[in-house]
C-alpha positions as CSV (number, residue, x, y, z in Angstrom):
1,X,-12.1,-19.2,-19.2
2,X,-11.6,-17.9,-15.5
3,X,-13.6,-15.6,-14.0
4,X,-10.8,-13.7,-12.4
5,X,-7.2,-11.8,-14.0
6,X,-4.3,-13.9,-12.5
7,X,-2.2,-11.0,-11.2
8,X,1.3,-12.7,-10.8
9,X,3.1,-9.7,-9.5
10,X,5.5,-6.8,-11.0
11,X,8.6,-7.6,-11.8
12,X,9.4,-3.3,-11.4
13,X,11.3,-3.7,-7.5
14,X,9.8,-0.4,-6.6
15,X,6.4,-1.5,-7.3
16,X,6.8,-4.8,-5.6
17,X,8.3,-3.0,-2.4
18,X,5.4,-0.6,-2.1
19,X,3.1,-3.6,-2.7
20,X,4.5,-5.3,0.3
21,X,4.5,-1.8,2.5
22,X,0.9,-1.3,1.4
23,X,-0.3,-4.6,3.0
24,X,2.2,-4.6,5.7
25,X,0.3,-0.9,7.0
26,X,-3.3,-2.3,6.6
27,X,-2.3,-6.0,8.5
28,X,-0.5,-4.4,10.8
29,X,-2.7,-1.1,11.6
30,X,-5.6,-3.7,12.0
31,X,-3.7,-6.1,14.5
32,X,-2.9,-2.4,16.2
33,X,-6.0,-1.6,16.4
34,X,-7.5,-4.7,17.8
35,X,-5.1,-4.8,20.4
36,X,-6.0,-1.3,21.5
37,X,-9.2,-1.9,21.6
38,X,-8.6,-5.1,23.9
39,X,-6.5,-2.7,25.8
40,X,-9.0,-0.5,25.9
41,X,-11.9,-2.9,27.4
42,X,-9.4,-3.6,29.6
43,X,-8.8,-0.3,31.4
44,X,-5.4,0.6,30.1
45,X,-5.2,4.3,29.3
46,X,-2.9,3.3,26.0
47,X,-5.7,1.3,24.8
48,X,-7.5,4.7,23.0
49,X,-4.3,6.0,21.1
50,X,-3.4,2.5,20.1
51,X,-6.3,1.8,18.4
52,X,-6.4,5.5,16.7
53,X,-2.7,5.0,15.4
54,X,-3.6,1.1,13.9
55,X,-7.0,3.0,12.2
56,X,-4.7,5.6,10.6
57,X,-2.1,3.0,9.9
58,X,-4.5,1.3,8.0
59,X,-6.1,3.6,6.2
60,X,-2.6,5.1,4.7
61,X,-2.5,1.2,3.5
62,X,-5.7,1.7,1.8
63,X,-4.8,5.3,0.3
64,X,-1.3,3.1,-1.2
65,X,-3.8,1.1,-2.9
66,X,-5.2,3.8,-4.6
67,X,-1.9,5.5,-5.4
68,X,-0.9,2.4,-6.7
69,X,-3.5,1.9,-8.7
70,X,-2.6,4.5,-10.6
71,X,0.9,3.6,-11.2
72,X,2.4,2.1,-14.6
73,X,4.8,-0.8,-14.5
74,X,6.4,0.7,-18.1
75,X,9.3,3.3,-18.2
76,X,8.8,7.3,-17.0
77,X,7.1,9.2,-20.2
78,X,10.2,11.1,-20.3
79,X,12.7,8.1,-21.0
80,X,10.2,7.5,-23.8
81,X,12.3,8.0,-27.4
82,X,10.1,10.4,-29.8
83,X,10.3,9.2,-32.9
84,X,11.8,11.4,-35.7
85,X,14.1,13.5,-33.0
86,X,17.7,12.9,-32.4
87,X,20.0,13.7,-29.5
88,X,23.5,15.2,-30.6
């Protein structure tokens, strides 16, 4: 008995494309951001508004997480067949 779910990925492409932009914008803001702020200690005046684009970068990764989160691998509610009604 493991401790922790396996998560194996989603085999929905949209979800699995938004999974890879999600950690894409949070590794890459954070890499952003630590080279502004070497930029920064350095004297460089783009030092400053690299740093604030990699924050916000990243944090529109972590907002993705929540968003997907919230997200069901299944088909829309409204593809969903109601039982008992038929289309003509």
């Amino acid at each position: 008995m493991s401790f922790f779910k396996k998560y194996n990925g989603t085999m929905n492409k949209r979800l699995a494309r938004l999974e890879k932009l999600i950690w894409t914008l949070i590794y890459g803001g954070l890499l952003s951001a630590l080279v502004g702020y070497f930029m920064q200690r350095d004297g460089d005046d783009a030092g400053p508004w690299l740093t604030g684009v990699g924050i916000g970068v990243a944090v529109l990764g972590v907002i993705l997480i929540f968003v997907r989160s919230r997200l069901r691998e299944g088909p829309p509610a409204s593809d969903a067949k109601t039982p008992g009604r038929q289309s003509h």
